[in-house]
C-alpha positions as CSV (number, residue, x, y, z in Angstrom):
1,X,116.5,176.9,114.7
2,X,116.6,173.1,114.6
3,X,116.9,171.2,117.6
4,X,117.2,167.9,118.6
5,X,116.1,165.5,121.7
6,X,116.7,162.3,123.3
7,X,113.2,161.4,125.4
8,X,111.6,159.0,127.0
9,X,108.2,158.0,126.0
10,X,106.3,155.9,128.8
11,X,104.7,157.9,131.7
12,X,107.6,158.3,133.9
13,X,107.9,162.1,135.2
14,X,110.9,162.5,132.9
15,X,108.5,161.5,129.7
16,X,106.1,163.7,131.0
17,X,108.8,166.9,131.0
18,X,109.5,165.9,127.5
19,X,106.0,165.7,125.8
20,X,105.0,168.8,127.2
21,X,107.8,170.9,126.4
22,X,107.9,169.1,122.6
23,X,104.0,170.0,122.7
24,X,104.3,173.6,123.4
25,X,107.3,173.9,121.5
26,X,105.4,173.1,118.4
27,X,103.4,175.9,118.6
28,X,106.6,178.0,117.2
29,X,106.5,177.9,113.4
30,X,110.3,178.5,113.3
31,X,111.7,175.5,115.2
32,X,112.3,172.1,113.5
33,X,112.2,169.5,115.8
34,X,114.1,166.1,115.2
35,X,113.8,163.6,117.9
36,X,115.8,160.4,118.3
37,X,115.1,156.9,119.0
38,X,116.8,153.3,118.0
39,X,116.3,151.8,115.0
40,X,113.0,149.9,114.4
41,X,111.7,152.3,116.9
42,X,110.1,154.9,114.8
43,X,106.5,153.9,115.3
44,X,107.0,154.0,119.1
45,X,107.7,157.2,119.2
46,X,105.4,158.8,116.6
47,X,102.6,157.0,118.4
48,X,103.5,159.3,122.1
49,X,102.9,162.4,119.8
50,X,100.3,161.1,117.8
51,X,101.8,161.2,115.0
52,X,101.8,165.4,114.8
53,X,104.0,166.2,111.3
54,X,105.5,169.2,113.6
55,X,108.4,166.8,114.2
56,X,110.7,164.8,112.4
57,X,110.7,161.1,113.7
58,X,115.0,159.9,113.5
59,X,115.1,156.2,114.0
60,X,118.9,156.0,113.5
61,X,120.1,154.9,116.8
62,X,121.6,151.4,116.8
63,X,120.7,149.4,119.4
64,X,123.7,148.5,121.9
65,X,123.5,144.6,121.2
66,X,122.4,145.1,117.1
67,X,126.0,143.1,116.3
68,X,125.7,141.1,119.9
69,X,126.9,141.2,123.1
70,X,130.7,140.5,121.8
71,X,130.9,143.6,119.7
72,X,129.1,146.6,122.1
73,X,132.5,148.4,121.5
74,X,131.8,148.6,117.7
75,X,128.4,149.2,118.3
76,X,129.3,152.5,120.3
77,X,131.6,153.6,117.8
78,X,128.9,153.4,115.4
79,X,126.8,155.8,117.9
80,X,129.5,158.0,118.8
81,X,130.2,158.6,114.9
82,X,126.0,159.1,114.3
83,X,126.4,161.8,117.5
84,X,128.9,164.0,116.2
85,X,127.6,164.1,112.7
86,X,124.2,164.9,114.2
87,X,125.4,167.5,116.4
88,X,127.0,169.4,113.7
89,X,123.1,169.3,111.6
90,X,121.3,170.4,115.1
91,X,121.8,173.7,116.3
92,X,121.3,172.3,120.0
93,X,121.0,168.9,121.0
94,X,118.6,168.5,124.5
95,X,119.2,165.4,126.3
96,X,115.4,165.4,128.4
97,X,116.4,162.2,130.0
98,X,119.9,162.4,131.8
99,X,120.4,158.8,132.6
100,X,121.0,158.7,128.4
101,X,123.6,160.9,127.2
102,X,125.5,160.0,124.2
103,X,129.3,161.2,123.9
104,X,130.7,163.0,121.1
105,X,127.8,165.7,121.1
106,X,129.3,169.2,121.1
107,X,126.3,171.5,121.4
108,X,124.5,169.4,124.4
109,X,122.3,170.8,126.9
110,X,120.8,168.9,129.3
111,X,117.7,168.9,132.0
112,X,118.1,167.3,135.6
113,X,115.6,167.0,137.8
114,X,117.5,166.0,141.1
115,X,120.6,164.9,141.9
116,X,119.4,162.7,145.0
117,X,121.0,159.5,144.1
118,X,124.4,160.8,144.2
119,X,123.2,161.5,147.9
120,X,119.9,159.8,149.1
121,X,119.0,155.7,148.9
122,X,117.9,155.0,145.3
123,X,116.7,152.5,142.9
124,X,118.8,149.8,141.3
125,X,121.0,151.2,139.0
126,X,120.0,154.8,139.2
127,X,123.3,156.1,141.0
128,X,125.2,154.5,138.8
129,X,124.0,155.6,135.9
130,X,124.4,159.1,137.2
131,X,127.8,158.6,138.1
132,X,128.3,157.4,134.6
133,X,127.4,160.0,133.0
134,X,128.3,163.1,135.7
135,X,131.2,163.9,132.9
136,X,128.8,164.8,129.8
137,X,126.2,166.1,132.1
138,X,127.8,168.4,134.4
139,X,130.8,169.2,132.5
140,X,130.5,169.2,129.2
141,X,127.1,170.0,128.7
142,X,126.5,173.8,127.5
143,X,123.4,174.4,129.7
144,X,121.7,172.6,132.6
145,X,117.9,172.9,132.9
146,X,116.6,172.4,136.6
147,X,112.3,172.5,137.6
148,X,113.8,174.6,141.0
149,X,115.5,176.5,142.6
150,X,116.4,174.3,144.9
151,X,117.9,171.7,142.7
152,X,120.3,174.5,141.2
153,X,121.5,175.1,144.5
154,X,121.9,171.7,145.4
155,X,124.0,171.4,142.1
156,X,126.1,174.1,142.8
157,X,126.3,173.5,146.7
158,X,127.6,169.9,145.9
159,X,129.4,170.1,142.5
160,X,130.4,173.2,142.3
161,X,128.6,174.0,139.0
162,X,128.5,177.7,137.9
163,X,125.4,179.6,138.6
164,X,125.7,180.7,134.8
165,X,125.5,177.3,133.6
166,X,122.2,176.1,135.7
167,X,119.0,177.4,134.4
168,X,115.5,176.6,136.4
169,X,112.6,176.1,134.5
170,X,109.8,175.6,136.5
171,X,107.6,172.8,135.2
172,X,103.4,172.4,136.2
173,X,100.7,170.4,135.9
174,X,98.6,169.2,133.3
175,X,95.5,171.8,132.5
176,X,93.8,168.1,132.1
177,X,93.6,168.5,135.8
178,X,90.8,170.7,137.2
179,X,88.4,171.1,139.7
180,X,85.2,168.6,137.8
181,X,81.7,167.3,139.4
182,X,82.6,163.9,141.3
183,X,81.5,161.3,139.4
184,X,81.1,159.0,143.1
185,X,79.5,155.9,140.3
186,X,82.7,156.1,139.3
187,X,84.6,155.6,142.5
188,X,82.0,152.8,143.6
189,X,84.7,150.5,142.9
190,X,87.2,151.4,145.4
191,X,84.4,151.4,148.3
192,X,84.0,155.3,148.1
193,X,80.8,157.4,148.6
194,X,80.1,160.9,149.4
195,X,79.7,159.6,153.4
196,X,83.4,158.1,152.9
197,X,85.8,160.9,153.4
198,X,89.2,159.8,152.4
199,X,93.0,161.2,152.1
200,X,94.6,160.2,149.2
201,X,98.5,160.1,147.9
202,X,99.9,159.1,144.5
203,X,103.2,157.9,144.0
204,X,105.8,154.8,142.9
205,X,107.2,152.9,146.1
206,X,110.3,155.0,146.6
207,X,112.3,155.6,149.8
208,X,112.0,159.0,149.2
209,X,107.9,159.6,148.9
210,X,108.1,158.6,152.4
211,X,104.5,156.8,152.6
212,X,104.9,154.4,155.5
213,X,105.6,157.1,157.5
214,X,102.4,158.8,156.4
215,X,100.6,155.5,157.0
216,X,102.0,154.9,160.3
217,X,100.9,158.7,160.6
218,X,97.3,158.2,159.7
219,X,96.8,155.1,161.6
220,X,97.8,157.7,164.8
221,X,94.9,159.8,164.6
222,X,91.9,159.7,167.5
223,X,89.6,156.4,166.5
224,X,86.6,158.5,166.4
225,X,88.7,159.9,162.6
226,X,90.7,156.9,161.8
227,X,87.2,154.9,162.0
228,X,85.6,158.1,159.4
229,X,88.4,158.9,157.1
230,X,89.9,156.5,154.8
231,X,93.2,156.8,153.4
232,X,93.2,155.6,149.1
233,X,96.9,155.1,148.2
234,X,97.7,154.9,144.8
235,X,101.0,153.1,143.5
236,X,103.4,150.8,141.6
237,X,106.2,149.1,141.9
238,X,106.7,146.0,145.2
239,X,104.1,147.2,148.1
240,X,105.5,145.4,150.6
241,X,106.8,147.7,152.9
242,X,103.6,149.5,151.9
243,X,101.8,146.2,153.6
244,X,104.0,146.1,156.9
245,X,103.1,149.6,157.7
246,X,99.6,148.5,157.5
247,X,100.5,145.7,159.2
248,X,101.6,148.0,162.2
249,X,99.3,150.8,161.5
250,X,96.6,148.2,162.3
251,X,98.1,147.7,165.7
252,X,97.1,151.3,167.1
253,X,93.7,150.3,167.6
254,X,90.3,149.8,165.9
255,X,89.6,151.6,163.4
256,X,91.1,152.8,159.8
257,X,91.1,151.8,156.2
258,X,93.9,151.6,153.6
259,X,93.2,151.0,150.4
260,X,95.7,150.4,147.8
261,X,95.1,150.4,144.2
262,X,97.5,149.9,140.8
263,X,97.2,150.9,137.2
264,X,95.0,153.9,138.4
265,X,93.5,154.9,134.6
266,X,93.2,158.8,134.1
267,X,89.5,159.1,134.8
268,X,89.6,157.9,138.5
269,X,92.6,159.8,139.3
270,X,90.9,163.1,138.1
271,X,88.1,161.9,140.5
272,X,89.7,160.9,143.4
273,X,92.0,164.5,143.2
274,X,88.5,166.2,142.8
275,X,86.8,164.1,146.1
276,X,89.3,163.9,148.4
277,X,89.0,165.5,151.7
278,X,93.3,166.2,151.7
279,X,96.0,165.2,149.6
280,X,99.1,164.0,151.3
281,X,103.0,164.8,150.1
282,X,105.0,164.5,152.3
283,X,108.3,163.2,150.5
284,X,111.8,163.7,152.1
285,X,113.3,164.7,148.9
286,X,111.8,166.1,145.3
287,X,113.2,168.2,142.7
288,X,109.9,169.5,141.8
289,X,106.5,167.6,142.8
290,X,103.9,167.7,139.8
291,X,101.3,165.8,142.2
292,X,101.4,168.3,144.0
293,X,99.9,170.9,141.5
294,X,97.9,169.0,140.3
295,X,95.6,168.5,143.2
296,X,95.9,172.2,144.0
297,X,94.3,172.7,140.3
298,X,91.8,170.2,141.1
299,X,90.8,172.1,144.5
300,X,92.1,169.4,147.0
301,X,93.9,170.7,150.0
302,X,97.4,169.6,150.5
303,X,99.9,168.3,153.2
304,X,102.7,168.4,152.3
305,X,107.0,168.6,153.2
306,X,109.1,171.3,154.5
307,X,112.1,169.2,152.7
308,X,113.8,170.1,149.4
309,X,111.7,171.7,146.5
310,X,108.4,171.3,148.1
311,X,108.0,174.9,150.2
312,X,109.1,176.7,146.9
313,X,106.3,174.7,145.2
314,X,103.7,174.8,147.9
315,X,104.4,178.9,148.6
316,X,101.8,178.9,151.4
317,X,99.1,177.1,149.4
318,X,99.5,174.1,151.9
319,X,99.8,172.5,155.1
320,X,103.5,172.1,155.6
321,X,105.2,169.7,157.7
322,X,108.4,167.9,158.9
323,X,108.6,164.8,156.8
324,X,110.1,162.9,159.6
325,X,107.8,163.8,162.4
326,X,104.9,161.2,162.4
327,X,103.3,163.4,165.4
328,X,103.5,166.4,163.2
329,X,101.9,164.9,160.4
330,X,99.2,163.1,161.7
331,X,98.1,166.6,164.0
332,X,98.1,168.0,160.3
333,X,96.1,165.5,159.1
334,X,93.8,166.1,162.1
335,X,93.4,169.9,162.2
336,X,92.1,169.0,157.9
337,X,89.7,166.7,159.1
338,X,88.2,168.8,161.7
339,X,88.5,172.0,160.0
340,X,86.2,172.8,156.9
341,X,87.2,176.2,156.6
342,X,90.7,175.4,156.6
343,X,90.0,172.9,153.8
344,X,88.1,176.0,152.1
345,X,91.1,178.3,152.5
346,X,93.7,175.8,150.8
347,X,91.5,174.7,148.2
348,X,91.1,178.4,147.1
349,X,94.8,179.3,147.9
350,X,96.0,176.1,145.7
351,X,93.9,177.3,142.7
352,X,95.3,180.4,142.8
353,X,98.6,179.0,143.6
354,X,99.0,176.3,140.6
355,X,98.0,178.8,138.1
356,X,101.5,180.7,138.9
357,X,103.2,177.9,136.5
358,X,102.4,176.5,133.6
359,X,104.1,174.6,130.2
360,X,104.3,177.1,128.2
361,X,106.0,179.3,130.2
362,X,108.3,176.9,130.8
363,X,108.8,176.2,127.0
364,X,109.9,180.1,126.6
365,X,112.3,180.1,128.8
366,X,114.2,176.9,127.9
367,X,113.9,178.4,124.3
368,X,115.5,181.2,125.8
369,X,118.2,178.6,127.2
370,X,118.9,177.2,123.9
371,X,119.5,180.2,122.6
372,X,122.4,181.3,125.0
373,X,123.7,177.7,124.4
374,X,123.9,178.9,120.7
375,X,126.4,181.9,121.8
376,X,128.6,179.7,124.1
């Protein structure tokens, strides 16, 4: 079977999705995989997969502005007439990043994550490219992969999609993450010790991750905790309304610690997942959550949201709570801190929970999707 795919390759959630699919996929001895990128762009992308000869590296893309800004409509001709050749050599064409779909493919499938910014406040640009592209996505697509349940619903619910065209494939953590000895040397340099407890939440400043709430949330707790537990908030992207809840948090009282860190390397994240007394996820809205598993694997109890995709993740492996009830989050936050053999129960619970998904599962069955896209 050869298949092609359009991918992403920085460390965005959608990258992620792609590498580990393309990874496990590369364990099948019968699948030749083609992956395209612009022109000039070959080394880019062979570097994300280390160069593995499973694949075949297709730098043929022109770039939208290779004649200048004054000739973007010949440009486009050019990549609508590479498209339609291609799809005629590739069996199916998976488009892993669905802000990027090229016309003229007729054998496309495609993988959405959410649909929130057709809905939900969003980052510049993101609706519209959505909206953009809603035609080869939703319509003329053969197949749509989803991470949940919840997000095929949502499509269907709102777009009126066919059930037979929406196919969830649940995604997972990487088994990178596990439960490890702390390495507290290693966390010296964000103030942490083994007399520090500390809650911790990853995440890009987003509307929906919903972390001044949890901030305002953590500054509620009694003194006594605020002044114990420390809160380690790891992120990217402009922190200021990070700082103004803070800012107000501060205002409750003595007491409490926020610290914020950027550019988090891998090592300390493993660390802080593996040394944290809970880890808080309480988004309003996420079509799947890999955070989320990825502290269970490490053994670090979870709060987390009764919104969206989060209880069909979480199964009853965490703390769940309304995302937009501060009181309701910080008593969770409270009942973890006091309770050791709560934390004991989750930890075990979220092992055994995270090891219900998994990559390659989730490689078999979106072969089993391209397949069916084959017949239609």
């Amino acid at each position: 079977m050869k298949l092609g795919f359009t991918l992403l390759t920085d460390y965005s959630g959608i990258a992620t999705y792609a590498r580990h699919l393309l990874e496990e996929l590369a364990h099948y001895p019968d699948l030749e995989l083609h992956l395209y990128t612009l022109l000039r762009r070959k080394a880019q992308l062979a570097t994300a997969f280390q160069y593995s000869t499973r694949f075949y590296y297709r730098n043929i893309l022109p770039h939208d502005l290779m004649l200048g800004k004054h000739f973007i409509g010949i440009t486009k001709i050019i990549q609508n007439t590479i498209w339609l050749c291609e799809s005629f050599r590739m069996d199916v064409i998976h488009h892993t990043n669905p802000f990027f779909i090229p016309k003229c493919v007729r054998n496309a499938v495609v993988t959405v994550h959410d649909i929130f910014p057709l809905y939900m406040p969003a980052l510049p640009g993101v609706k519209e490219m959505m909206e953009q592209n809603h035609k080869q996505i939703f319509e003329e697509s053969r197949l749509i992969f989803v991470p949940t349940q919840f997000v095929k619903n949502d499509i269907q619910q709102r777009l009126g999609i066919s059930e037979e065209k929406v196919r969830v494939t649940y995604e997972a953590a990487s088994p990178q993450f596990k439960t490890v000895e702390p390495n507290w040397a290693l966390l010296k340099k964000y103030d942490l010790t083994p007399e520090t407890p500390f809650f911790f939440h990853i995440g890009r400043m987003d509307y929906r991750k919903n972390l001044p709430r949890m901030i305002e949330a953590y500054f509620a707790l009694p003194q006594h905790l605020k002044t114990r537990v420390h809160f380690v908030v790891a992120t990217s992207g402009d922190t200021t309304e990070l700082q103004q809840a803070i800012e107000r948090g501060k205002k409750h009282g003595d007491g409490g610690s926020v610290k914020v860190i950027s550019n988090l390397p891998f090592e300390d994240l493993l660390h802080l997942y593996n040394t944290a007394l809970g880890f808080m996820f309480v988004s309003l809205a996420e079509g799947f959550g890999i955070p989320l598993l990825e502290a269970m694997q490490c053994g670090c109890p979870v709060i987390t949201s009764t919104a969206t995709s989060l209880p069909e993740i979480a199964g009853d492996a965490a703390l769940l709570v309304n995302p937009h009830d501060t009181d309701a989050i910080t008593r969770a936050m409270q009942e973890l801190i006091e309770s050791p053999e709560l934390r004991q129960t989750l930890t075990q619970k979220g092992l055994k929970r995270a090891k219900q998904f998994s990559w390659k599962k989730m490689a078999e069955e979106t072969l089993n999707g391209y397949k069916c896209a084959m017949k239609v």
